[in-house]
VEXDREN-2710 file (C-alpha; in Angstrom, 1 decimal):
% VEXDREN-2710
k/r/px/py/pz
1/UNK/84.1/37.1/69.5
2/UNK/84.9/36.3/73.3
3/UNK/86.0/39.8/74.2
4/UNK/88.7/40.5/77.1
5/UNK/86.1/42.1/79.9
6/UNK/87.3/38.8/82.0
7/UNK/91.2/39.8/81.7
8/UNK/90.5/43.6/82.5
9/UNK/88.4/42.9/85.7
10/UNK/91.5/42.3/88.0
11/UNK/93.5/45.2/86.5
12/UNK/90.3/47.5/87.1
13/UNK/89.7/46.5/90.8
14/UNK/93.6/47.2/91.5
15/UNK/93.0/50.3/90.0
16/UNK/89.6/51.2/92.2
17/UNK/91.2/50.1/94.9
18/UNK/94.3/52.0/94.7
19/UNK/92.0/55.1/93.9
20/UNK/90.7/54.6/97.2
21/UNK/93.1/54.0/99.1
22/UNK/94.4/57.5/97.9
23/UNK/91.1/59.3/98.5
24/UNK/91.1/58.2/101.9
25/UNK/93.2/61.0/102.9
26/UNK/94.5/60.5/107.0
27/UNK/91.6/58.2/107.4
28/UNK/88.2/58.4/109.3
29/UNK/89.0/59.4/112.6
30/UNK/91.9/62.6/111.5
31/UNK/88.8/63.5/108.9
32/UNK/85.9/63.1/111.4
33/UNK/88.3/65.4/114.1
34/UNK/88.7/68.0/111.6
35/UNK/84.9/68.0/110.4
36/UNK/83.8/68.2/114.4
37/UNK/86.4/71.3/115.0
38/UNK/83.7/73.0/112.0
39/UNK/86.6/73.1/109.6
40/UNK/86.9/71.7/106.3
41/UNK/89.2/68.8/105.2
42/UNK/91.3/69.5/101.6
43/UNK/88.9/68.2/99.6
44/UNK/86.1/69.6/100.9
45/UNK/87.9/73.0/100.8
46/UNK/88.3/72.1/96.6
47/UNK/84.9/71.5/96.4
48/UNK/83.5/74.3/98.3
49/UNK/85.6/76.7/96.1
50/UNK/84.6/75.4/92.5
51/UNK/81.6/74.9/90.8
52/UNK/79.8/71.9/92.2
53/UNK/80.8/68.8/90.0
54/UNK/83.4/70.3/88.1
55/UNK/86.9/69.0/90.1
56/UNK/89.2/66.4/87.8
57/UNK/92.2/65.8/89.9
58/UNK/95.5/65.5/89.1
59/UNK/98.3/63.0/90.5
60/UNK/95.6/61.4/92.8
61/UNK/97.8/58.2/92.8
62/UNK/101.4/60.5/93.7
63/UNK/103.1/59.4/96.9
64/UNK/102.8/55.9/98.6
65/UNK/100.3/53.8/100.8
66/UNK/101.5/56.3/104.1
67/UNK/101.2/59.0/102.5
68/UNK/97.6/59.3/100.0
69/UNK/97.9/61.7/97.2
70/UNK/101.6/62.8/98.7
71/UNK/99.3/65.0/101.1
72/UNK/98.7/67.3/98.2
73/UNK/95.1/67.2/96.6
74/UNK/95.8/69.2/93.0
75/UNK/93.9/69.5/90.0
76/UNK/91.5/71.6/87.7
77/UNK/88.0/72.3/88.0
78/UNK/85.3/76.2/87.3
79/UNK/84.5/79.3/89.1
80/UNK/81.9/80.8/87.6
81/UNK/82.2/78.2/84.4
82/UNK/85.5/79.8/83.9
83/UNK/88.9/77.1/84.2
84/UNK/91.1/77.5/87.5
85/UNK/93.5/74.8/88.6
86/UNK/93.8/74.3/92.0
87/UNK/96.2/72.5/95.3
88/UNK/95.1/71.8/98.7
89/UNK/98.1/70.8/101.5
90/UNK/96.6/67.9/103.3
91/UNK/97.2/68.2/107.3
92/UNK/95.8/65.2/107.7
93/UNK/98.2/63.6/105.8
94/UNK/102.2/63.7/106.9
95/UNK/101.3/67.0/108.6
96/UNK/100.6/68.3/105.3
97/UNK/104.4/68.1/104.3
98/UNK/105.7/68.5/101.3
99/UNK/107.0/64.5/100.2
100/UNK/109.0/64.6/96.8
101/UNK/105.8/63.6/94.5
102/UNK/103.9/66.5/95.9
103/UNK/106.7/69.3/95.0
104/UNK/106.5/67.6/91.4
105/UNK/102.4/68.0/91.5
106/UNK/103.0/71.4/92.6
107/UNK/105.4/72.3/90.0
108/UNK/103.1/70.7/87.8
109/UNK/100.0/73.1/88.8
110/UNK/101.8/76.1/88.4
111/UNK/103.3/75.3/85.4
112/UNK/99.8/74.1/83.6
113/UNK/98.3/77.7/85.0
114/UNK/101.0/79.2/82.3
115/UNK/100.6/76.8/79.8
116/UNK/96.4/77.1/79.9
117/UNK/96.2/80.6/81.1
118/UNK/94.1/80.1/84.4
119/UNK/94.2/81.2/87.8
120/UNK/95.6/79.3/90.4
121/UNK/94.4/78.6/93.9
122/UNK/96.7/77.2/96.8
123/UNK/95.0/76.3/100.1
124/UNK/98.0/76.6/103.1
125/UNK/98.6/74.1/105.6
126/UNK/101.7/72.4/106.2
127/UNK/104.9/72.0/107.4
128/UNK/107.1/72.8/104.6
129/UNK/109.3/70.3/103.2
130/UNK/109.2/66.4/104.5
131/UNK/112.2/65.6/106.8
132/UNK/112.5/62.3/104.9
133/UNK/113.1/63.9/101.7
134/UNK/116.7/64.0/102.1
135/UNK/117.0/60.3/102.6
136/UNK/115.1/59.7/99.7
137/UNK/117.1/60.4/95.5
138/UNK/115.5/62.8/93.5
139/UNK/116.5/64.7/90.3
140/UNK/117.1/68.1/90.1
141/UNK/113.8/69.9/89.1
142/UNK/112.5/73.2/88.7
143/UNK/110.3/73.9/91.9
144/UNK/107.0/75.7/92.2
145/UNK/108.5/78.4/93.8
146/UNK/110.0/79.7/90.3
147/UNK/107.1/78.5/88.5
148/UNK/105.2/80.8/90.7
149/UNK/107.5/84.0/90.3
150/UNK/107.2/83.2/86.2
151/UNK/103.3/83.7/86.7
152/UNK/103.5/87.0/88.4
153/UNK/101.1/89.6/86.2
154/UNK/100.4/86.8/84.0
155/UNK/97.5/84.9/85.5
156/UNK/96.0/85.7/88.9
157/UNK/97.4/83.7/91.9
158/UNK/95.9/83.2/95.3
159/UNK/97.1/81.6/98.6
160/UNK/94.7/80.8/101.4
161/UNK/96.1/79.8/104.7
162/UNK/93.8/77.8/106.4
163/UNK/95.9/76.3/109.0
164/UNK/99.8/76.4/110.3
165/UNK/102.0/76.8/107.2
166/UNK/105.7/77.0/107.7
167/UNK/108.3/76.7/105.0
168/UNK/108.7/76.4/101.5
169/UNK/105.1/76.6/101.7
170/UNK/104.5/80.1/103.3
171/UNK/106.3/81.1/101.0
172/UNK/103.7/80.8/98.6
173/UNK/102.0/83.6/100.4
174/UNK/104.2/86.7/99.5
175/UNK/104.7/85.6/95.8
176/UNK/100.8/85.5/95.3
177/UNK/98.4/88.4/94.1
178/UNK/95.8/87.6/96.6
179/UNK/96.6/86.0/100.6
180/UNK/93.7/85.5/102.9
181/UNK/94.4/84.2/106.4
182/UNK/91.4/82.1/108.5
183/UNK/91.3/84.1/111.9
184/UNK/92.2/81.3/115.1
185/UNK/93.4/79.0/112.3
186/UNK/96.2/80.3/110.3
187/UNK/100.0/81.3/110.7
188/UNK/102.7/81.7/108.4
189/UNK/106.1/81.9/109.2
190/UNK/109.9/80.9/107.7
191/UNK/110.1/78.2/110.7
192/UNK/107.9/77.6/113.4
193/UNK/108.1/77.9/116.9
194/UNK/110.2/74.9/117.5
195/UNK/112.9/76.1/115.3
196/UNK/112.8/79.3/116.5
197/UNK/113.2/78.4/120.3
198/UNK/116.1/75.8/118.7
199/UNK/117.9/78.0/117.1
200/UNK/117.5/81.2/119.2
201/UNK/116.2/80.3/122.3
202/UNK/113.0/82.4/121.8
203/UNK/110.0/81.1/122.9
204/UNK/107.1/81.8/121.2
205/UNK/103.9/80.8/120.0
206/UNK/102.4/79.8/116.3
207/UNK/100.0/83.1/116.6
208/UNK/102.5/85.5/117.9
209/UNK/105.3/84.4/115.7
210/UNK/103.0/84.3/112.5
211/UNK/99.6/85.0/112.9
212/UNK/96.9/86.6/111.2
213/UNK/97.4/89.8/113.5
214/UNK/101.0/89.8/112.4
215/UNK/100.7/89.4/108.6
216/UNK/97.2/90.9/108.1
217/UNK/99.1/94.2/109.8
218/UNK/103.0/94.3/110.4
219/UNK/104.1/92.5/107.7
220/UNK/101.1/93.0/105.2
221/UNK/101.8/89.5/103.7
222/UNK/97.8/88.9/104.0
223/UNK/95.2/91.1/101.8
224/UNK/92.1/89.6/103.7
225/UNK/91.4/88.2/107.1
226/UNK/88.0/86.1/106.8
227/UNK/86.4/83.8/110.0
228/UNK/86.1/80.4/108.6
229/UNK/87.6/78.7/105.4
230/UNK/83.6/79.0/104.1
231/UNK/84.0/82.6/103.9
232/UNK/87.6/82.4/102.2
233/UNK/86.4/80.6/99.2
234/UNK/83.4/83.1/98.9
235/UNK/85.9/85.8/98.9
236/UNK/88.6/84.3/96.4
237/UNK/85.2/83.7/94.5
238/UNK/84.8/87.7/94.4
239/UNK/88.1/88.7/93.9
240/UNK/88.9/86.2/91.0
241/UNK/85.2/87.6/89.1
242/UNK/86.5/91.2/89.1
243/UNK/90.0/90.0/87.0
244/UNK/90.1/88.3/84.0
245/UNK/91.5/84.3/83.5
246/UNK/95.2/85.8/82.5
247/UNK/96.7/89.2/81.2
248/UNK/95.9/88.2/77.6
249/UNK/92.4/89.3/78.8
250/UNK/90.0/91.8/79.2
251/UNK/88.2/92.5/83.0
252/UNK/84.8/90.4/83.1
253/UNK/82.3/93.2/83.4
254/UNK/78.6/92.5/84.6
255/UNK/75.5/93.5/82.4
256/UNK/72.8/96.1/83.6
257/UNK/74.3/97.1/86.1
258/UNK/73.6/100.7/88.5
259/UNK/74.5/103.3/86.4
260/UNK/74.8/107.1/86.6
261/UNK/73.1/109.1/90.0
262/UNK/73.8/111.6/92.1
263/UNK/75.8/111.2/95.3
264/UNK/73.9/113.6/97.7
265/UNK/75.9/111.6/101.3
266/UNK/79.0/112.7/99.5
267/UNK/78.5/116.4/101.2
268/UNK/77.4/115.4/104.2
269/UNK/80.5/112.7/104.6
270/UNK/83.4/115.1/103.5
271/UNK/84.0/118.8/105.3
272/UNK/85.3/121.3/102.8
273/UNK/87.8/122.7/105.5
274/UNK/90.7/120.3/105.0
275/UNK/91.8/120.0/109.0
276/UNK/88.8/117.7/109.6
277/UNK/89.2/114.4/109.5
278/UNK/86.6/111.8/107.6
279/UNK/86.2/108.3/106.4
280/UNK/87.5/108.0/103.2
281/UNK/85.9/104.4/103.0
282/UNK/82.4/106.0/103.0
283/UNK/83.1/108.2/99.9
284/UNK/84.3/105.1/97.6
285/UNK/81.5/102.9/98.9
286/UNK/79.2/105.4/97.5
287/UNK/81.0/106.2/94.5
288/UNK/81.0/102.4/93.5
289/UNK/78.3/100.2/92.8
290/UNK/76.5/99.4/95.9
291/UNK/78.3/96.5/97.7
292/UNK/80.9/95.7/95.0
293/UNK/84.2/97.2/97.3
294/UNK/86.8/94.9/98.2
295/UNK/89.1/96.5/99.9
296/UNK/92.2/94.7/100.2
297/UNK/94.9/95.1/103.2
298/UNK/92.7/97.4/105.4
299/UNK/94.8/96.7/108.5
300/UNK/98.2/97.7/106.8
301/UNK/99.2/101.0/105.6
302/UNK/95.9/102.5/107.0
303/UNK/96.4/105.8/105.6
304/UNK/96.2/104.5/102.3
305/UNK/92.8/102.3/100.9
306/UNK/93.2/99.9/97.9
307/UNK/90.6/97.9/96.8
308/UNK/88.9/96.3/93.8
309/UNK/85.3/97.1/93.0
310/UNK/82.5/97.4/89.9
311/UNK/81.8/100.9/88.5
312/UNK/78.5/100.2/85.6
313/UNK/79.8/97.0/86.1
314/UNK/83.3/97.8/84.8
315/UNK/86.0/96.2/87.5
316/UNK/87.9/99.2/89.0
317/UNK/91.4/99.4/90.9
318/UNK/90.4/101.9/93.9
319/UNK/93.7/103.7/95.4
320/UNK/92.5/106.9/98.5
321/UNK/94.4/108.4/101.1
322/UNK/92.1/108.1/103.9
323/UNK/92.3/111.2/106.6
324/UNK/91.2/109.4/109.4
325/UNK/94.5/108.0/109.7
326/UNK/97.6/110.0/109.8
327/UNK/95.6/112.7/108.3
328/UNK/96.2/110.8/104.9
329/UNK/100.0/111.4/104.9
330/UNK/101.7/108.5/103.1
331/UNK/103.6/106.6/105.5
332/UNK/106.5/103.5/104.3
333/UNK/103.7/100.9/105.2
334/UNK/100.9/102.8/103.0
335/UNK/103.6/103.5/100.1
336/UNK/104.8/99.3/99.6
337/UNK/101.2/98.8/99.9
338/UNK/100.3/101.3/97.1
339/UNK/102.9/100.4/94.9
340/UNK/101.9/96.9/95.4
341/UNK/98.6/97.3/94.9
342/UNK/98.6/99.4/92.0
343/UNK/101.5/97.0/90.0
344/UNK/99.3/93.6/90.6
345/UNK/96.0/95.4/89.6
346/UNK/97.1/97.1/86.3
347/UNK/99.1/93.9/85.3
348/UNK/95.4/92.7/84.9
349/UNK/94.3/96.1/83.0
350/UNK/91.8/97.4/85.9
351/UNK/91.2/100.9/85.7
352/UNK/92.8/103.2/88.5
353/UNK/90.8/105.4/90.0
354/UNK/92.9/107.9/92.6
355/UNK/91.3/109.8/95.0
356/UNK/93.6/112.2/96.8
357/UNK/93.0/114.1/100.3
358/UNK/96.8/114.2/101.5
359/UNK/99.3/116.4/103.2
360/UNK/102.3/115.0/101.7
361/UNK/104.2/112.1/102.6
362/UNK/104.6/111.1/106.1
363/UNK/107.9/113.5/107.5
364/UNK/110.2/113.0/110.6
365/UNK/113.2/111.5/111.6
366/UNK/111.9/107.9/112.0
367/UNK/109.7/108.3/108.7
368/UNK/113.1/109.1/106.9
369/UNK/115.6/106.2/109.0
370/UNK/112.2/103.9/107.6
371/UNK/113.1/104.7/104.0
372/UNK/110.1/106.6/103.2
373/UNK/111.9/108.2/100.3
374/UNK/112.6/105.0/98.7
375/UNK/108.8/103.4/99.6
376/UNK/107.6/107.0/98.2
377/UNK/109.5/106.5/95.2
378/UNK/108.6/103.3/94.7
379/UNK/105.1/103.8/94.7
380/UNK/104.9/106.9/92.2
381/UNK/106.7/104.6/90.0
382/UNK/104.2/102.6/89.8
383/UNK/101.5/104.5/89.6
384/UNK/103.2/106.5/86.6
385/UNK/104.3/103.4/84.6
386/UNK/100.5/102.0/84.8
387/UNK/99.5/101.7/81.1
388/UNK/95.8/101.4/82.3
389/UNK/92.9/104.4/82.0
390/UNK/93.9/106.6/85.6
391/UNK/91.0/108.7/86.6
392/UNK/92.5/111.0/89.2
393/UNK/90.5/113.3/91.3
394/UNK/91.8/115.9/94.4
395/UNK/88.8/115.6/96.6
396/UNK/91.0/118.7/99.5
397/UNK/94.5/118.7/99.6
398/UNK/97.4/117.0/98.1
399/UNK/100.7/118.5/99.1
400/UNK/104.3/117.4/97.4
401/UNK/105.3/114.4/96.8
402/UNK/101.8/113.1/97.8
403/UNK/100.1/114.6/95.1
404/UNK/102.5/112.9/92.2
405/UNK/102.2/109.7/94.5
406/UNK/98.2/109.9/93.6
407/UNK/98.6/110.3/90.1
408/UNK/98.3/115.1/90.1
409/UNK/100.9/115.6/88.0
410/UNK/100.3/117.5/85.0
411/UNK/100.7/115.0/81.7
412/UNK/100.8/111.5/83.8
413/UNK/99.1/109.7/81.4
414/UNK/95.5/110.5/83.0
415/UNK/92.3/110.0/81.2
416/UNK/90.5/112.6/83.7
417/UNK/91.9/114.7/86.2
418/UNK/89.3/116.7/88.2
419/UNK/89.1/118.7/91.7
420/UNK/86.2/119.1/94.4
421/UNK/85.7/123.2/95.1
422/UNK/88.4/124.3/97.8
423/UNK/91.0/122.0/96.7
424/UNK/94.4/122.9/97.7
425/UNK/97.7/122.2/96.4
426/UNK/101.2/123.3/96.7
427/UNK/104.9/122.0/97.7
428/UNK/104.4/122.4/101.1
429/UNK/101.6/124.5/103.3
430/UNK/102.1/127.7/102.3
431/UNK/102.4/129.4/105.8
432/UNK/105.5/126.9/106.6
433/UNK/106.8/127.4/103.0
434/UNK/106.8/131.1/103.4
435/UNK/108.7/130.9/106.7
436/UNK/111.1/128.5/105.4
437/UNK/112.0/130.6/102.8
438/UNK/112.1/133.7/105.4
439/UNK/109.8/135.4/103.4
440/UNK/108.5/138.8/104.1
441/UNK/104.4/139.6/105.8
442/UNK/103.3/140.2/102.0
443/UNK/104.4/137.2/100.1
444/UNK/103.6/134.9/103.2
445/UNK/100.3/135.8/102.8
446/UNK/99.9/136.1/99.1
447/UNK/101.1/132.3/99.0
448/UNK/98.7/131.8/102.0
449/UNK/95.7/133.2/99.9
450/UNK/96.5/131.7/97.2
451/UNK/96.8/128.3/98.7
452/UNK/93.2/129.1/100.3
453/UNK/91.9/130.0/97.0
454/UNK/90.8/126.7/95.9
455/UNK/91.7/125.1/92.6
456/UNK/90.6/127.8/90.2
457/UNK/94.1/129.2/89.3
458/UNK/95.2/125.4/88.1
459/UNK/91.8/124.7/86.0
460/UNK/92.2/128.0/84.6
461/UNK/95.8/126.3/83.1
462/UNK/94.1/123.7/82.5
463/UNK/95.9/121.4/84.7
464/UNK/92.2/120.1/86.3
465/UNK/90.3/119.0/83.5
466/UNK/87.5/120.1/85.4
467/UNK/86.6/120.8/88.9
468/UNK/83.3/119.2/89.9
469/UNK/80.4/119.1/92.0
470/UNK/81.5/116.7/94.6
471/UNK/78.2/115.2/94.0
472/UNK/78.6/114.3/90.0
473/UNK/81.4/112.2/91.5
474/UNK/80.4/108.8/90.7
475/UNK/78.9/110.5/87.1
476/UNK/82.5/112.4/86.1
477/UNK/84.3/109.1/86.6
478/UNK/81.9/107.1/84.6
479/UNK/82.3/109.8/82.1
480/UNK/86.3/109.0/82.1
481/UNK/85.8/105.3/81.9
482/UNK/83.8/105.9/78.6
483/UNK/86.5/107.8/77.3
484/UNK/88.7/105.2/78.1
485/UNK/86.8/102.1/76.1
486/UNK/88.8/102.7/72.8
487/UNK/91.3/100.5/74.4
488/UNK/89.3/97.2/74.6
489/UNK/89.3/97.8/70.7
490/UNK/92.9/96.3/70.9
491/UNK/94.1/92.7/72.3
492/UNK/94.8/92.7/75.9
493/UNK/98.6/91.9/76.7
494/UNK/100.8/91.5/79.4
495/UNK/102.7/94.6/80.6
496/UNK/106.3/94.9/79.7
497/UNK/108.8/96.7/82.2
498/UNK/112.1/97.6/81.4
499/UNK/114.1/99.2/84.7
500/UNK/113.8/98.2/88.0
501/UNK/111.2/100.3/90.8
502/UNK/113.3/101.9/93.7
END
């Protein structure tokens, strides 16, 4: 028997060859400029963010010999040993523009993330849509776009700008669960500064019009501002271990991890007289295990904190009014964030744990003309349809709609619902409640002692489950996330809405 190795050996050097050729990316000297600016090239971003070894690419051979892999590195690979398909827009490469094989490779990602129930990771930077596209016949296909609006609270999706990204690729930012920006390096906008001075004569520049300052706080398009792309893979590492692969799924807890203890700062951190201002973000980093907060949009809607975290090791949706800002009254910025927040996180059956210190929603003319009645709305929404365990606590003060925002309100589907010593609730403040309703010297002051009263009258309804020690903190909300483990007796499933939010 002769065998056929001679026939197969010109077939397999085309094929090594054209392998090559489509690895090469831009070439030496666009790769050896990006690695001497200390910035990483597409690939290298892939491989920094998966498991060493574990990429297999997909479509390496799309597009044509101008254009390696269609400037779109895409394909599968680990984190943490656990599947995750992945894209990379290649700058070096057409600008990183999207050529008609590459919208087909992305389509194709985002469809196999449904399909295989895995995250999926897109690293941003490009210039939207190739020029030459329109010169060049294509049938009409489904776009990533629409595949990535059919993932939403069904697998985790992330979008990491690493560079200029204008477009039909920005756009990826907004629709995913989890946007991180690299400070000096990214912008997102719908068209960039060319267009913008084309069309409306406004000159401006990539950072101004779109940058991380921008979207990280005005817009609150990105969750997390890191310093170089090194650091955004370790944080999409982080985020992507505290949810599970897909909504079919339970949270990935951690073994022996810190369990019960006293919380002795906790007293020196918060003043019982509720006019004093604190930092909330001191409270949950002790309530949670040490180091494990990641909070999430920290320069947009300041008044509010949501973050992800590990409590025993259990992952943990973290929603607090922080009195530092705004004295913790819920403006429309801290409301869309909250209701954002709280829908992407209990899509993926974290826990929500509420702490409240609030004087109501934020009031005034421009508050109102900003639609915080609608962004208000919105939010209590959401936390009330949340089919997860809610752990709600009223560390001073939550007045009106700011205490149903938080998750107060008697029969809201709460596992626990507890009170620090001197909490106060109520409508409004009683002294402007009394005067508002022209009240006489007695009742204004028998609605301004009971105000000052504390939270005994409610507990003794039993409204409060309990009102604590504000040191058994951490302890009381372990205690509620014990009660809550019936529920991982049953299949984890996706959560079904019927109705839209306000």
């Amino acid at each position: 028997m002769t065998g056929h190795r001679e026939a197969w050996e010109p077939l397999l050097r085309d094929l090594e060859r054209r392998r090559a050729a489509a690895a090469a990316m831009g070439g030496p000297e666009k790769l050896e400029k990006v690695r001497r600016s200390g910035r990483l090239d597409a690939r290298a971003r892939i491989a920094a963010l998966l498991d060493e070894g574990s990429f297999t690419e997909l479509g390496l051979l799309a597009g044509s010999a101008d254009a390696p892999a269609d400037a779109f590195v895409a394909g599968s690979g680990t984190i943490d040993g656990r599947p995750v398909l992945v894209g990379a827009e290649d700058f070096t490469v057409a600008g990183g523009s999207i050529g008609v094989a590459a919208a087909s490779k992305r389509t194709r990602l985002a469809e196999l993330a449904r399909r295989e129930l895995c995250p999926l990771v897109l690293f941003l930077e490009g210039a939207g849509h190739r020029a030459t596209n329109a010169l060049v016949a294509h049938r009409p296909a489904p776009n990533d776009l629409q595949a990535l609006v059919e993932l939403s609270g069904l697998v985790p999706t992330v979008a990491v700008v690493t560079g200029p990204s204008a477009g039909h690729g920005a756009l990826a930012a907004p629709l995913s669960d989890l946007t991180v920006m690299v400070r000096g390096d990214a912008s997102l906008f719908t068209a960039g500064p060319p267009l913008v001075k084309a069309a409306l004569g406004e000159v401006v520049t990539k950072e101004e019009l779109g940058g991380v300052d921008v979207h990280a706080g005005a817009s609150g398009v990105a969750h997390l501002v890191v310093d170089d792309q090194r650091q955004a893979v370790a944080v999409v590492r982080q985020w992507l271990g505290l949810l599970p692969s897909n909504a079919w799924q339970w949270p990935p807890e951690v073994e022996e991890a810190p369990g019960r203890r006293l919380l002795d700062r906790v007293l020196d951190v918060v003043p019982p007289g509720d006019r004093q201002p604190y930092d909330m973000r001191l409270v949950v980093e002790e309530l949670v295990d040490e180091g494990s907060f990641l909070e999430l949009s920290p320069d947009h809607g300041r008044s509010l904190l949501t973050g992800l975290a590990r409590m025993q090791g259990q992952p943990v949706a973290i929603v607090a009014n922080q009195p530092s800002v705004l004295a913790g009254s819920i403006d429309v910025a801290a409301a869309e964030k909250g209701a954002r927040f709280v829908e992407r996180a209990t899509a993926f059956h974290l826990p929500l744990v509420q702490l409240a210190d609030n004087p109501g929603v934020l009031a005034g003319s421009a508050s109102e003309r900003a639609g915080i009645l609608r962004a208000a709305a919105r939010f209590f929404a959401a936390q009330h349809r949340a089919q997860v365990p809610k752990i709600h606590v009223t560390v001073r003060k939550a007045f009106g709609f700011g205490s149903s925002i938080m998750g107060q309100n008697p029969y809201d589907n709460q596992t626990v619902c507890l009170a620090f010593p001197g909490a106060t609730l109520g409508g409004i403040p009683a002294a402007v409640g009394g005067a508002t309703a022209k009240a006489d010297a007695e009742t204004t002051k028998a609605l301004v002692d009971n105000e000052a009263s504390g939270p005994w009258r409610l507990a003794s309804s039993a409204t409060y489950d309990d009102v604590i020690d504000p040191r058994e903190l951490r302890n009381a909300v372990l205690d509620g996330l014990r009660l809550s483990r019936g529920r991982r007796t049953t299949p984890a499933a996706p959560v079904v809405h019927t109705g839209g939010l306000p």
